[in-house]
C-alpha positions as CSV (number, residue, x, y, z in Angstrom):
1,X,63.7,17.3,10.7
2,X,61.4,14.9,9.1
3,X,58.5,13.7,11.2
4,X,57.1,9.9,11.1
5,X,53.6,8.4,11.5
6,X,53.3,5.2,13.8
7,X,51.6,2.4,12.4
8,X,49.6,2.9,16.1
9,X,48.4,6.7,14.6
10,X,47.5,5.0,11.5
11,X,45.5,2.6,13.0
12,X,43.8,4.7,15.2
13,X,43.1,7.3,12.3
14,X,41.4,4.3,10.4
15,X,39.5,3.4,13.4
16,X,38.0,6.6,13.8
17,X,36.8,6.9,10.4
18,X,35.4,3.6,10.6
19,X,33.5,4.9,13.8
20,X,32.3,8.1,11.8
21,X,31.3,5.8,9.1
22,X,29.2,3.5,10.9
23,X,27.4,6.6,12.9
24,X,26.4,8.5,9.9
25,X,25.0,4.6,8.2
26,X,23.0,4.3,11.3
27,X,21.7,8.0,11.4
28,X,20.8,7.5,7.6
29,X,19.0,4.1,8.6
30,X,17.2,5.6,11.3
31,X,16.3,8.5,8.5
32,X,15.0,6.3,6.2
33,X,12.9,4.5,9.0
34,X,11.5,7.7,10.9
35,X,10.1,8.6,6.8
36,X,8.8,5.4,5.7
37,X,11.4,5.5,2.6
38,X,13.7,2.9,1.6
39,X,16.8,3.5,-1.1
40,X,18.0,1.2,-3.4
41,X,21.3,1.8,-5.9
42,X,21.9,-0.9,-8.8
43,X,25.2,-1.6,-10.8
44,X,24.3,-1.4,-14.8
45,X,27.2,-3.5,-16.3
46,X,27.1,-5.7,-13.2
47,X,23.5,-6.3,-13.1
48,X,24.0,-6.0,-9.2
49,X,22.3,-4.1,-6.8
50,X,21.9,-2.7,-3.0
51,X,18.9,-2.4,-1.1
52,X,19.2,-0.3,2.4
53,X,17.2,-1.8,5.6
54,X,13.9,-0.1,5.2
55,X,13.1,-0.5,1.5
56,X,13.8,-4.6,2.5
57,X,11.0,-3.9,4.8
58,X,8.7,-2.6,2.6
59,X,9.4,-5.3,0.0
60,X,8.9,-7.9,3.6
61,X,12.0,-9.5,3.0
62,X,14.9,-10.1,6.1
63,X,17.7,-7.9,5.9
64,X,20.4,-10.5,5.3
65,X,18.7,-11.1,1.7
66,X,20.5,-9.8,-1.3
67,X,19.4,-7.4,-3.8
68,X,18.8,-9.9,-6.9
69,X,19.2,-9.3,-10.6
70,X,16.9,-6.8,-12.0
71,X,14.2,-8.9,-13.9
72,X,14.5,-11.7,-11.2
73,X,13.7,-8.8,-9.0
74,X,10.9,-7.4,-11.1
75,X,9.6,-10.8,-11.6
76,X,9.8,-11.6,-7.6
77,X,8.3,-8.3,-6.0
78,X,6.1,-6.4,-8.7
79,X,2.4,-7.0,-9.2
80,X,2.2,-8.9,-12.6
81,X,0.2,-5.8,-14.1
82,X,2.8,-3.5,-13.2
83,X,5.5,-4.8,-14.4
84,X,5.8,-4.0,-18.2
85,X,5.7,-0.4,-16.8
86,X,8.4,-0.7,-14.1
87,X,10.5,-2.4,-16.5
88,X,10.1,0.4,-18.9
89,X,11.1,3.4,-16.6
90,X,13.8,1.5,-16.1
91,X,15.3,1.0,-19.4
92,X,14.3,4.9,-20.2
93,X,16.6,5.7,-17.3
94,X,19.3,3.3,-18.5
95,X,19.0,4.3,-22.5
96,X,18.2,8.1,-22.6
97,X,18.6,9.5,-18.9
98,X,14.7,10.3,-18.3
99,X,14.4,10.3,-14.4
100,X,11.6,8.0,-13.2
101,X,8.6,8.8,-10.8
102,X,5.8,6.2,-10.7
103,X,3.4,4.5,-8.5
104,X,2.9,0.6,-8.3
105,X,2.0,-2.4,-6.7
106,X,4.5,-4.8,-4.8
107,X,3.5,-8.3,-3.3
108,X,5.3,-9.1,-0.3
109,X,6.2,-12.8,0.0
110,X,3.4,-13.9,2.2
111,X,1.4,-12.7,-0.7
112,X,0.0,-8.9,1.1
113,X,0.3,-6.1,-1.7
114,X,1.2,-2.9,-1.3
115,X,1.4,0.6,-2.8
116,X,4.6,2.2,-3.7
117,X,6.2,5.7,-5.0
118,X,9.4,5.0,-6.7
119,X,12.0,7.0,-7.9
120,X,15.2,7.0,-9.9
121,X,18.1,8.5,-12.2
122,X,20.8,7.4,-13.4
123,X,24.3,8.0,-13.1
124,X,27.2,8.5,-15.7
125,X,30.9,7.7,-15.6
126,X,33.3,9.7,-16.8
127,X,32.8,8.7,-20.9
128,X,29.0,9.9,-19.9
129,X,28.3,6.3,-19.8
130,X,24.9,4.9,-17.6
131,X,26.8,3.0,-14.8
132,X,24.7,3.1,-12.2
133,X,20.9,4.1,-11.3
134,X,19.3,5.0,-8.1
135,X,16.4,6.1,-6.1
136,X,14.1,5.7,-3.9
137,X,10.9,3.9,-2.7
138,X,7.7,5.1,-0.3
139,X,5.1,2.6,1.0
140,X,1.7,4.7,0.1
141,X,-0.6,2.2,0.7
142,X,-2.0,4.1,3.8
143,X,-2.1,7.4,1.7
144,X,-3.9,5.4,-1.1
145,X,-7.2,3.4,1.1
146,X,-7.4,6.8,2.4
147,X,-7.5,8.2,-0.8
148,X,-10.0,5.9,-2.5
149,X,-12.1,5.8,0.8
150,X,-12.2,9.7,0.1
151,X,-13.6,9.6,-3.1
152,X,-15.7,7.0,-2.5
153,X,-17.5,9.3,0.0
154,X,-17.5,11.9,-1.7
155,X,-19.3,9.8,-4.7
156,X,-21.6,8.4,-2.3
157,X,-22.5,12.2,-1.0
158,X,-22.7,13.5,-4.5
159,X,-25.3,10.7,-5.3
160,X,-27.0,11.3,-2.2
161,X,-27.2,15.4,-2.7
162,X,-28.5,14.9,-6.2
163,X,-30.8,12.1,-6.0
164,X,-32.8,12.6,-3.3
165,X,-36.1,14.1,-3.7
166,X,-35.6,17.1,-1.4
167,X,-33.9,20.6,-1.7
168,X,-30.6,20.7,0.3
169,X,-28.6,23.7,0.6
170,X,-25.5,24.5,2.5
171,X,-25.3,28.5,3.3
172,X,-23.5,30.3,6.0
173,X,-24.0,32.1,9.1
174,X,-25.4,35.4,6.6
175,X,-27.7,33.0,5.1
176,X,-26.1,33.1,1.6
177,X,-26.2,29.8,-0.3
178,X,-22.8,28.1,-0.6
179,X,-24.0,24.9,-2.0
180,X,-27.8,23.7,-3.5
181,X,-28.7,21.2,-5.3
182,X,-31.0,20.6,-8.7
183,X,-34.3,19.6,-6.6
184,X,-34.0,23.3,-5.0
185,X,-33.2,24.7,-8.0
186,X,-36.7,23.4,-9.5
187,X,-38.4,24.6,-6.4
188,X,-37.2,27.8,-6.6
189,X,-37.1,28.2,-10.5
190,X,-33.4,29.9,-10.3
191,X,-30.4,28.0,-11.6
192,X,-27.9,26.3,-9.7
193,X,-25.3,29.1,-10.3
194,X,-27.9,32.1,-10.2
195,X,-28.5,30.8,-6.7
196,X,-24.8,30.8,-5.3
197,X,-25.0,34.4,-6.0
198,X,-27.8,34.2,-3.7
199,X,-29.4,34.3,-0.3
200,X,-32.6,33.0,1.4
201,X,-34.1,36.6,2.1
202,X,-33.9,36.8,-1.5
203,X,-36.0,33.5,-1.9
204,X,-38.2,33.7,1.4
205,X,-40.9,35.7,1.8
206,X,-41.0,39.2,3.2
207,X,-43.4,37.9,6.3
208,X,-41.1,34.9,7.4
209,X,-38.1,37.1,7.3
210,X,-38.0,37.5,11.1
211,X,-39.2,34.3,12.2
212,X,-36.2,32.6,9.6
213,X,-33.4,35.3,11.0
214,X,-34.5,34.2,15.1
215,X,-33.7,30.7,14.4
216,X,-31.1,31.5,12.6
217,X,-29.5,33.4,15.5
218,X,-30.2,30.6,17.9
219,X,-28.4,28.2,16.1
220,X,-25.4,30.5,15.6
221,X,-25.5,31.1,19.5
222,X,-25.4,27.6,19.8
223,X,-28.9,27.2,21.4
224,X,-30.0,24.4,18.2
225,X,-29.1,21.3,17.0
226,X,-31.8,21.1,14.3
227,X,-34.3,23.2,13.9
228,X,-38.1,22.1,11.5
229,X,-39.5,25.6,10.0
230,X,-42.9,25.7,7.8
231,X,-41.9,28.8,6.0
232,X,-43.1,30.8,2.7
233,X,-40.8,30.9,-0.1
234,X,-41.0,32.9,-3.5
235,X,-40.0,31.2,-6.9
236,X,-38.2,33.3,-9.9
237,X,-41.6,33.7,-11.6
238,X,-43.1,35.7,-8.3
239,X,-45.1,32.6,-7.0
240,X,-45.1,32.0,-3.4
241,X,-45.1,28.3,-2.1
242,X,-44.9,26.8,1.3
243,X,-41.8,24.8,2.0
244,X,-40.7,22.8,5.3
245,X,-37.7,23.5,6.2
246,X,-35.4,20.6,8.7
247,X,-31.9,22.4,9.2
248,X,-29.3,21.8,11.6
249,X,-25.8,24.3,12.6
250,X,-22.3,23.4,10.7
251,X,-19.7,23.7,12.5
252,X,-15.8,23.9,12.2
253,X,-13.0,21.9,14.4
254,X,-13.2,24.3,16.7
255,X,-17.2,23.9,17.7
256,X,-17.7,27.4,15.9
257,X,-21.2,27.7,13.8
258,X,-20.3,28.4,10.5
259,X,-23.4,28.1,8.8
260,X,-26.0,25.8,8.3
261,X,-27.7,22.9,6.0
């Protein structure tokens, strides 16, 4: 006995699967959202692409606006230095299958740039034709002020630890050096690297030992915040010289003294 399918079940069948369609788009959108990534697909022979919700917000566009041609695209939302470069990963991706991975600069349309991590491959037909390509984009720009804030620190430190006319040296809680720079490698008349192999009751001398290792302990117990010693030190070539020493604890996240500069 053959068995019939209402045009009602149909309908309702169709329904669902619109239902499940829509939930797993608005899952995906709230994915992209929660990451900070937005995807993008593009038609080759068509010249026509899609952009999903969040990469239109990192590009600062509504979402009603549609994805325009390639160059018009390129020409609209890429920094003028970047472009020859985006334009080239592109047409590697399109010509020979090389997957892109770059970073570059986007202006918004009220003229704010940002910092993007782009991806994309390509994607073949059946005759192993390029028919489509797509990826993804990230808004770094965060990641990147951070980044160049870091180094500029870092530079700034460097400068300072080198420059100044002082020996600094970072050691830890046993007193071995961990870091020194040139001007306390001329005091002492040991190289930089002889004296990371080093500690300071190899440097000091023998009568200032105790007097060094009581502070020491102090700051360690957490009794310090800086400490000023006029202490004896030794140089390489067995000469003794008197040295003023300004130090204060280091300390990890935790509060714990780990050593000292």
């Amino acid at each position: 006995m053959s068995q019939t399918v209402s045009s009602s079940d149909s309908s309702d069948e169709i329904e669902r699967l619109r239902a499940q369609l829509r939930q797993s788009e608005t899952r995906l959108a709230e994915v992209q959202r929660i990451a900070g990534i937005g995807f993008w697909e593009r038609d080759i022979a068509a010249d026509r692409g899609w952009w999903s919700d969040e990469f239109r917000s990192i590009l600062g566009i509504g979402s009603n606006q549609a994805a325009p041609a390639l160059e018009f695209a390129i020409e609209a939302f890429v920094h003028p230095d970047d472009r020859n470069m985006v334009r080239q990963a592109f047409q590697n991706t399109i010509a020979i299958g090389v997957p892109f991975e770059n970073e570059s600069r986007i202006v918004r349309p009220d003229g704010t740039v940002r910092v993007v991590h782009a991806r994309g491959e390509r994607i073949t037909g059946p005759a192993g034709a390029a028919t489509r390509v797509m990826g993804t984009v990230e808004d770094i720009t965060e990641r990147k002020r951070l980044e160049l804030a870091l180094f500029e620190s870092e530079a700034r430190c460097k400068s300072i630890f080198e420059r100044v006319p002082l020996g600094i040296v970072v050691f830890d809680f046993n007193g071995r050096f961990l870091l020194c720079n040139s001007v306390w490698a001329r005091m002492t008349g040991y190289g930089t690297e002889e004296l990371a192999q080093m500690s300071f009751r190899e440097v000091m001398h023998p009568d200032d030992h105790a007097e060094s290792l009581r502070v020491r302990a102090s700051a360690i117990a957490g009794n310090l915040d800086e400490f000023v010693l006029d202490l004896r030190y030794i140089r390489s070539n067995g000469e003794a010289f008197w040295a003023r020493s300004i130090g204060a604890p280091l300390r990890d996240e935790q509060g714990v003294v780990t050593g000292g500069v």
